[in-house]
C-alpha positions in Angstrom: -4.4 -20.8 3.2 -4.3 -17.4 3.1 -0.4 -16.0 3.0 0.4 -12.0 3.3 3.5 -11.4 0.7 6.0 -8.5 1.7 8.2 -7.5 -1.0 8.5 -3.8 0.0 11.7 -4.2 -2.1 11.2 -5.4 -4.9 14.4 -6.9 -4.7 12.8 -10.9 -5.5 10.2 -9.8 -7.8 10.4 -13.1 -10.0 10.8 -15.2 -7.2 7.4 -13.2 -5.6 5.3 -13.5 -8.6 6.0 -17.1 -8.9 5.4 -17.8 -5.6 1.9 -16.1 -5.3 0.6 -17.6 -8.0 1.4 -21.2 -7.3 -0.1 -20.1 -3.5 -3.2 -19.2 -5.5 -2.7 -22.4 -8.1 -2.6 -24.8 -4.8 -6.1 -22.8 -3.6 -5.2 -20.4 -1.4 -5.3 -16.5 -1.6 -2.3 -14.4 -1.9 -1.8 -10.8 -1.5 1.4 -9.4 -2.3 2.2 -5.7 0.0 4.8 -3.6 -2.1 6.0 0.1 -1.9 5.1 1.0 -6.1 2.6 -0.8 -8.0 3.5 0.6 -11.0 6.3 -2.0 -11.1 4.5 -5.2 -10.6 1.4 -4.5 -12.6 1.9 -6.7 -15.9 4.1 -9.4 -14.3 1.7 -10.2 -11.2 -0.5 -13.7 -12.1 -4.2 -13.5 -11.8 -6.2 -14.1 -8.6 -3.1 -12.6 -6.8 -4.3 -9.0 -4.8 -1.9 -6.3 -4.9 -1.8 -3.7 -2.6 0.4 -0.5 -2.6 1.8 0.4 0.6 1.0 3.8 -0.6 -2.5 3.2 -0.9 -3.1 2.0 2.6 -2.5 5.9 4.0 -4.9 7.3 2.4 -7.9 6.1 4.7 -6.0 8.3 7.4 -7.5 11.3 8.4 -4.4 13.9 7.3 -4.9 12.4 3.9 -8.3 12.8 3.8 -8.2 16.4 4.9 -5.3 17.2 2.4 -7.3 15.5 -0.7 -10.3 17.6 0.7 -8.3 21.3 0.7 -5.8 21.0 -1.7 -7.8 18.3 -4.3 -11.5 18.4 -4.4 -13.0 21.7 -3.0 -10.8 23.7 -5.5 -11.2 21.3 -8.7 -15.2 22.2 -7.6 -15.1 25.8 -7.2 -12.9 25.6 -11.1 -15.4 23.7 -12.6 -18.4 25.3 -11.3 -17.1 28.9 -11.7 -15.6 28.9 -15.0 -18.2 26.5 -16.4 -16.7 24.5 -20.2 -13.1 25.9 -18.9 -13.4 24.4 -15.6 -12.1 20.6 -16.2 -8.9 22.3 -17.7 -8.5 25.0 -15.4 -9.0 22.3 -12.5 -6.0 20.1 -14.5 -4.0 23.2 -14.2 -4.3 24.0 -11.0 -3.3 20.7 -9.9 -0.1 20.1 -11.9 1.0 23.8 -10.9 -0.2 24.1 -7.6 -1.7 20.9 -6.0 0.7 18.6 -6.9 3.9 20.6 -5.9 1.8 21.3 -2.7 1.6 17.7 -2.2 5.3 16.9 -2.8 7.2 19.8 -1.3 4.8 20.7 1.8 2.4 17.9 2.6 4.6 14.7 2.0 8.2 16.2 4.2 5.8 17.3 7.1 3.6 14.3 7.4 7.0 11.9 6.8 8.5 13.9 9.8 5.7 13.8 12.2 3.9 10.6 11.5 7.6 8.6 11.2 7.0 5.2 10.9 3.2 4.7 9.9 3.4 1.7 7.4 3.8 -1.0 9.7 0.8 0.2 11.7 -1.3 0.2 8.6 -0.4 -2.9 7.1 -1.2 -4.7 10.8 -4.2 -2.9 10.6 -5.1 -4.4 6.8 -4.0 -7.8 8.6 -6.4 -7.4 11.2 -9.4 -6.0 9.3 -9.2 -8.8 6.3 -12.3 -10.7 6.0 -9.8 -14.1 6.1 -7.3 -14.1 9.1 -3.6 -14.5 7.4 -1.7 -17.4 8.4 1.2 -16.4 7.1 3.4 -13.7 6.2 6.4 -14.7 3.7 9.3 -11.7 4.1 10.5 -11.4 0.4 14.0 -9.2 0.5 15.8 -7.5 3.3 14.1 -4.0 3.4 11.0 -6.0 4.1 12.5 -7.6 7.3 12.4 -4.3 9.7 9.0 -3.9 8.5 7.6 -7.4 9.3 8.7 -7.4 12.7 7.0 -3.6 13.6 4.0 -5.5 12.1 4.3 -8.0 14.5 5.1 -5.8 17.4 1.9 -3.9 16.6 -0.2 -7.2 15.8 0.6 -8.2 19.3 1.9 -11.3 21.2 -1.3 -13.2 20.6 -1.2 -13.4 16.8 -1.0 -16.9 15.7 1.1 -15.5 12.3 3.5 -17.4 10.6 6.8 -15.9 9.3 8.7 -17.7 6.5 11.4 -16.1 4.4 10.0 -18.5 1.2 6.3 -19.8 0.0 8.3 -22.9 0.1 8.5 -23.1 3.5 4.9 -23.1 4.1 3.7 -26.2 5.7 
């Protein structure tokens, strides 16, 4: 059984990480879908995957073209131009500029013309898995909105379950 936790939330956090791992403990695999990792990372059992909403937007294109600019192509140019005082010059440059780039330009504009984004990539994680989901277990309420975008972009095909509780899984 392969079951797709959402606990964007984190408002059930002990109730998630006991439920994935007795998923994984009965043989199936869980994944648990949450807005920060840095949260979850000590407390989540072992065979359970974790994925940061967060990381899922960075295979899109804007991302990509923002790490490019803003990240890589400068951190180069530092390095290769000022040779031994490169790697520090590069970790200047990106607290001071980079980063505050990042959070005051890039993040607001992409939030305001790509809205609502995160159900579309977490339908696409669902579809692209190498084991089809059989169920997705809706943790807290912040999660609930989210779930049914998911399903409105999955489709009316999708053969999905939705449970509010591992329990409930038959």
């Amino acid at each position: 059984m392969n079951v797709l936790f959402l606990a964007l939330g984190a408002g059930r956090r002990r109730a998630v990480v006991e439920e994935s791992a007795k998923v994984v403990a009965d043989g199936g695999t869980a994944t648990v879908v949450i807005a920060t990792a840095h949260r979850w990372t000590a407390e989540i059992a072992p065979g359970v995957t974790v994925i940061d909403s967060s990381v899922l937007h960075r295979t899109q294109l804007p991302w990509r073209i923002e790490r490019l600019l803003v990240y890589r192509g400068p951190r180069f140019v530092l390095k290769r131009a000022l040779g031994r005082r490169g790697k520090s010059a590069a970790r200047a440059y990106e607290k001071k500029v980079a980063d505050r780039f990042h959070r005051r330009v890039f993040l607001p504009l992409h939030t305001r013309l790509r809205k609502d984004v995160r159900s579309q990539l977490i339908a696409q994680h669902i579809t692209r898995s190498p084991r089809p989901y059989e169920w997705i277990v809706i943790t807290d309420s912040r999660s609930m909105p989210e779930a049914v975008e998911v399903l409105d972009n999955l489709g009316a095909d999708t053969r999905i379950g939705l449970v509010w509780s591992a329990d409930h899984i038959s």
